[in-house]
N, CA and C atoms as an extended XYZ file, in Angstrom:
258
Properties=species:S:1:pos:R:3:atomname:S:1:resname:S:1:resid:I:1 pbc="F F F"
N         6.735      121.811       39.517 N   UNK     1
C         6.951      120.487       38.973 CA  UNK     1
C         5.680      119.671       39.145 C   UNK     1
N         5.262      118.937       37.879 N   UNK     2
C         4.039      118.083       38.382 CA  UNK     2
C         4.505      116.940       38.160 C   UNK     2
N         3.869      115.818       39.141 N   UNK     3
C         4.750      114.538       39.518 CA  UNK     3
C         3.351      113.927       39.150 C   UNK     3
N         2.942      112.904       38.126 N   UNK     4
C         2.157      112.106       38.418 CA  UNK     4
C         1.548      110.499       39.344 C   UNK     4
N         0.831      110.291       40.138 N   UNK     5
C         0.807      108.919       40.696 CA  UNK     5
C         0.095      108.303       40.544 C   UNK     5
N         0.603      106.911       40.347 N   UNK     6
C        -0.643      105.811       39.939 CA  UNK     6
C        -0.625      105.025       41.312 C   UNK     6
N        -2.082      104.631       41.741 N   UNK     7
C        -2.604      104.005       43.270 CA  UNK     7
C        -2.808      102.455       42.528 C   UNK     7
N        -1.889      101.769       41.694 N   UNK     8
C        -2.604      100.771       40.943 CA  UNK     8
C        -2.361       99.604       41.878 C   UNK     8
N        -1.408       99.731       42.676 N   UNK     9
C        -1.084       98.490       43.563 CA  UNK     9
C        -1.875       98.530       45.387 C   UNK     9
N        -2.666       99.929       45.245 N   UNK    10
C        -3.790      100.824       46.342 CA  UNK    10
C        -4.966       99.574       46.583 C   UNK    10
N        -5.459       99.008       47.766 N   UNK    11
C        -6.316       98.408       47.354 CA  UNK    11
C        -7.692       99.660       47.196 C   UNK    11
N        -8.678       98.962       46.655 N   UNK    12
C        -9.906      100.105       46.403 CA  UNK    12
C       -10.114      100.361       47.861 C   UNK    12
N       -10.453       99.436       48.700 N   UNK    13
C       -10.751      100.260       50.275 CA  UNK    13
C       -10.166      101.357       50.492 C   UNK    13
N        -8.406      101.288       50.561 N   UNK    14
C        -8.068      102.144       51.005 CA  UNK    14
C        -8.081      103.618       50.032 C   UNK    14
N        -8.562      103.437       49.189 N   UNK    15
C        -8.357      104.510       48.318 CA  UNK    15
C        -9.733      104.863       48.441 C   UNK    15
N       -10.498      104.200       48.497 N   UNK    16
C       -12.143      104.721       49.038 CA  UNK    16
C       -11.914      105.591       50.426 C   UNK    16
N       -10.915      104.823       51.095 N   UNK    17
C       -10.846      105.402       53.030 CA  UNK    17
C       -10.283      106.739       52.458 C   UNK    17
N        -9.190      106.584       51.856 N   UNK    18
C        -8.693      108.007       51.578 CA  UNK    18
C        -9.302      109.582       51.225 C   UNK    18
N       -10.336      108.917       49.814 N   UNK    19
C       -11.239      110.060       49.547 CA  UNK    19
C       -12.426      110.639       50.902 C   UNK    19
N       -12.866      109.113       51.516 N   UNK    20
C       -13.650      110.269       52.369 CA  UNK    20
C       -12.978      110.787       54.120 C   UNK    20
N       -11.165      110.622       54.177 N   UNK    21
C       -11.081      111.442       55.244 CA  UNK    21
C       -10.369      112.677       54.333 C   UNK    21
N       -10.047      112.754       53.190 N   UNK    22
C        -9.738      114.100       52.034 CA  UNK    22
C       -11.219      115.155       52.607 C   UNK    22
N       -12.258      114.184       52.239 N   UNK    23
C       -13.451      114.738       52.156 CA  UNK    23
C       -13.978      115.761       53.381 C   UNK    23
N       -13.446      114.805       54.320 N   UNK    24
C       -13.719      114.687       56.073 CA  UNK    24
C       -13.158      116.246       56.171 C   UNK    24
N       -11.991      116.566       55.817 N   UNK    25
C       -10.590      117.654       56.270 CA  UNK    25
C       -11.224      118.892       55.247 C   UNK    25
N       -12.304      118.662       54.297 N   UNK    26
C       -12.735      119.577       53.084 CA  UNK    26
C       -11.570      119.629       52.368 C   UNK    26
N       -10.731      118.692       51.920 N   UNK    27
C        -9.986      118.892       51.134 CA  UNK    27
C       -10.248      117.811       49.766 C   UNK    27
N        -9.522      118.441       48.620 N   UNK    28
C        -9.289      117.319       47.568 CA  UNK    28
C        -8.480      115.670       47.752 C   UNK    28
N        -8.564      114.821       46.986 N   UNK    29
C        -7.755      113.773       47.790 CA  UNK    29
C        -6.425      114.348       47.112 C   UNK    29
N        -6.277      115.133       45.593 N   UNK    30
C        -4.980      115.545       45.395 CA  UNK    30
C        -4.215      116.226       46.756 C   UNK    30
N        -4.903      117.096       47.398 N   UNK    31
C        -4.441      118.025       48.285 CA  UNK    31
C        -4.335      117.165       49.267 C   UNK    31
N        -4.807      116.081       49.827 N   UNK    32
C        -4.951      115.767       51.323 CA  UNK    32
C        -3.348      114.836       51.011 C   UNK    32
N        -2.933      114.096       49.606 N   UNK    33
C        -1.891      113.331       49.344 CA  UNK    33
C        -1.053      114.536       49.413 C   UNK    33
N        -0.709      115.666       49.005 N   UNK    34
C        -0.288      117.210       49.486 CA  UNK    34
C         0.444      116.823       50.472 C   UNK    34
N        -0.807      117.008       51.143 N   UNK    35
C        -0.417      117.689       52.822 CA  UNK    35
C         0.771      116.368       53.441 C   UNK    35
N        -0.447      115.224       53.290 N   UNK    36
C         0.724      114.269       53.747 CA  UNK    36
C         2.178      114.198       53.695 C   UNK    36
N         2.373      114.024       52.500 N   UNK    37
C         3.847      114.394       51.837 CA  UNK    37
C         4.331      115.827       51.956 C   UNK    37
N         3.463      116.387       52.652 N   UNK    38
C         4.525      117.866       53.206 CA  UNK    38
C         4.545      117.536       54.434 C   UNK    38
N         3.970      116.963       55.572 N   UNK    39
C         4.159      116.828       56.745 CA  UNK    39
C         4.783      115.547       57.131 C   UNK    39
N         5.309      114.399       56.080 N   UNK    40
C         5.913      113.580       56.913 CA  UNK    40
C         7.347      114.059       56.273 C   UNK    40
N         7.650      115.314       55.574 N   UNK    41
C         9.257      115.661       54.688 CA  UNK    41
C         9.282      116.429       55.880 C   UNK    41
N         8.315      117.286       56.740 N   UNK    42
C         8.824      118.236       57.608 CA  UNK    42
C         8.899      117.703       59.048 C   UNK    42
N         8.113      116.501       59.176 N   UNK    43
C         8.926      115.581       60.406 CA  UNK    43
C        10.264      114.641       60.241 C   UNK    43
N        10.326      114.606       59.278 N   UNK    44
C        11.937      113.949       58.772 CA  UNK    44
C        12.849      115.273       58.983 C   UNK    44
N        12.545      116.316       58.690 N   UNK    45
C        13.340      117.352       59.116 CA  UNK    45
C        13.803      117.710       60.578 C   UNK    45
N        12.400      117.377       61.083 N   UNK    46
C        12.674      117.895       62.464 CA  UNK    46
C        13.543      116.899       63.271 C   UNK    46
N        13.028      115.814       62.915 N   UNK    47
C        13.943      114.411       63.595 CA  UNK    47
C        15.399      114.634       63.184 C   UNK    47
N        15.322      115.201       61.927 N   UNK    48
C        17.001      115.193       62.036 CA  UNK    48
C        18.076      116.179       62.005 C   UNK    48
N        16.953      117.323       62.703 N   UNK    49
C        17.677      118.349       63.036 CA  UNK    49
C        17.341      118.226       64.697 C   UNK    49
N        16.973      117.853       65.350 N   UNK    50
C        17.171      117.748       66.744 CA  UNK    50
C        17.548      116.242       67.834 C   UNK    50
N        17.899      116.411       68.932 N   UNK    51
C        18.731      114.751       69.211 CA  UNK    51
C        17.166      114.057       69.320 C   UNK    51
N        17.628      113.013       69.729 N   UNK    52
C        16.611      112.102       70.634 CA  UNK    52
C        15.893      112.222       72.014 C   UNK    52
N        16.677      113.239       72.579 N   UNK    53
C        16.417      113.380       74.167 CA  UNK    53
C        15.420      114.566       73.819 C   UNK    53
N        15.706      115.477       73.031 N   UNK    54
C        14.832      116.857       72.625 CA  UNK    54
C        13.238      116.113       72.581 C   UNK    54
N        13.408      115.435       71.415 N   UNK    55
C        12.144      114.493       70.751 CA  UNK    55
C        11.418      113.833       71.340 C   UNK    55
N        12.023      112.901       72.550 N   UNK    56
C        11.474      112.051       73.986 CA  UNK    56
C        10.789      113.259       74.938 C   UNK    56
N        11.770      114.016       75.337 N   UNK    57
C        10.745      114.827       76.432 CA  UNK    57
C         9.333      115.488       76.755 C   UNK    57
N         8.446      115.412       75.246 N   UNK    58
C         6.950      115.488       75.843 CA  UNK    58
C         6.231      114.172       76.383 C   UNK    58
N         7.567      113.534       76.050 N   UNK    59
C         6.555      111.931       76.613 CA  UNK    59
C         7.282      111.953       77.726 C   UNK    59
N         8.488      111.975       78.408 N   UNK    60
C         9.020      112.148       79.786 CA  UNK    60
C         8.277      112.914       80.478 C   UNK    60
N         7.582      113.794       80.064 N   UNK    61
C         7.037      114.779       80.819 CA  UNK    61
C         5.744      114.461       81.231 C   UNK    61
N         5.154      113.676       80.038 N   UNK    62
C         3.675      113.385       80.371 CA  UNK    62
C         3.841      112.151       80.994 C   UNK    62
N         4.609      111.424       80.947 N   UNK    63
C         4.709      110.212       81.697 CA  UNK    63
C         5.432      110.524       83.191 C   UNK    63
N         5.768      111.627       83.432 N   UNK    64
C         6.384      111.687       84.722 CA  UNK    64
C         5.431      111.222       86.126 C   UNK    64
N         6.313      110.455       86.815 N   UNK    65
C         5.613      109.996       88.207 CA  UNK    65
C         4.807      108.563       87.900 C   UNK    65
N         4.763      107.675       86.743 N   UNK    66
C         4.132      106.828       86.306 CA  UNK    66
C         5.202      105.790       86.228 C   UNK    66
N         4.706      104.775       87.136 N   UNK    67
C         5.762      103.947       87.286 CA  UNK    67
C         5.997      102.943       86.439 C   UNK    67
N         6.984      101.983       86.233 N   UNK    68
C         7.110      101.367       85.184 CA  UNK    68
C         6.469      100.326       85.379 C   UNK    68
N         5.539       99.683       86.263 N   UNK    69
C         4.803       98.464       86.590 CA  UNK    69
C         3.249       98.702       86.223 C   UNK    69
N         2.534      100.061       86.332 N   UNK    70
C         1.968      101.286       85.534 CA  UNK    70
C         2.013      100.892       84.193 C   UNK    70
N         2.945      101.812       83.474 N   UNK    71
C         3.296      101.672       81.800 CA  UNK    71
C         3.286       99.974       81.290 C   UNK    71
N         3.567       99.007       82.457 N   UNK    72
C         3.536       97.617       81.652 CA  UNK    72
C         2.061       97.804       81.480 C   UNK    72
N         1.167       97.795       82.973 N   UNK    73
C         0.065       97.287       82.761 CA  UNK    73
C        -0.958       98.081       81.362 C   UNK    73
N        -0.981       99.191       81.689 N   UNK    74
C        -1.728       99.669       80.659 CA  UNK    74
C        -0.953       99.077       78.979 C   UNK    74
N        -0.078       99.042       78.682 N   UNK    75
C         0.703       98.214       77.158 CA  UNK    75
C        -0.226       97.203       77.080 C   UNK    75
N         0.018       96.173       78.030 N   UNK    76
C        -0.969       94.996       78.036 CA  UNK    76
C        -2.440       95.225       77.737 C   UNK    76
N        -2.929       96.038       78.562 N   UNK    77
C        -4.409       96.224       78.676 CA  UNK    77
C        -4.570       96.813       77.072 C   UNK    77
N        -3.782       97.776       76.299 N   UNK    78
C        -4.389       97.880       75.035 CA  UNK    78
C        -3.749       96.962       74.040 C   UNK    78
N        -2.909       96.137       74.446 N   UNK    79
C        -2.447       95.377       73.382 CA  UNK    79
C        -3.848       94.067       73.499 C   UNK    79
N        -4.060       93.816       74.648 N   UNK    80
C        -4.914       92.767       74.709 CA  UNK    80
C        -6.506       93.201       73.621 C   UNK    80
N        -6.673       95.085       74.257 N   UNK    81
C        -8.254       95.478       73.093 CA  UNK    81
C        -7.996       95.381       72.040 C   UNK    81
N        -6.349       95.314       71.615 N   UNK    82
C        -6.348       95.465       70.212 CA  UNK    82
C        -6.591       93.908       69.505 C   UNK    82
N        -5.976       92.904       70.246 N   UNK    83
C        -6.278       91.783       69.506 CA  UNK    83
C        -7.456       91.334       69.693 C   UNK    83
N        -8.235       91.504       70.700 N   UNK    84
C        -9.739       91.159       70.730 CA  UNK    84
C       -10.166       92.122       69.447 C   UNK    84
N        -9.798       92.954       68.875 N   UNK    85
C       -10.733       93.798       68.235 CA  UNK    85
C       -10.101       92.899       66.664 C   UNK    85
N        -9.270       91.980       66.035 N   UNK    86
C        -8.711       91.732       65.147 CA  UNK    86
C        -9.610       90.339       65.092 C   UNK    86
């Protein structure tokens, strides 16, 4: 099936950003819009073929022993680089 798309409402930046991380990956930007749209249909799959607790546990795991006074501070500390950086 060929599906055509128009980027008419795309601003040019991002459609400029697009071609050169297509470029970046050696791919076409047809193919890199591809891939995308095959990998966010096959994380919609996975999310809804497994619970929530399945899906959480590489972050339980990597967060284990990190306390929750820990996890505030660092939130803060990059929420704060992020608005200095805006």
């Amino acid at each position: 099936m060929t599906l055509k798309l128009k980027l008419d409402n795309v601003p040019a930046t991002k459609v400029s950003a697009l071609k050169r991380k297509a470029s970046k990956l050696g791919l076409s930007p047809e193919n890199y819009i591809k891939q995308l749209i095959d990998e966010d249909l096959a994380l919609d799959q996975e999310a809804s073929s497994r619970s929530f607790a399945e899906l959480a546990a590489p972050f339980r795991e990597a967060l284990d022993g990190v306390s929750e006074r820990e996890l505030d501070r660092l939130s803060r500390k990059k929420t704060s680089r992020r608005r200095n950086r805006d």
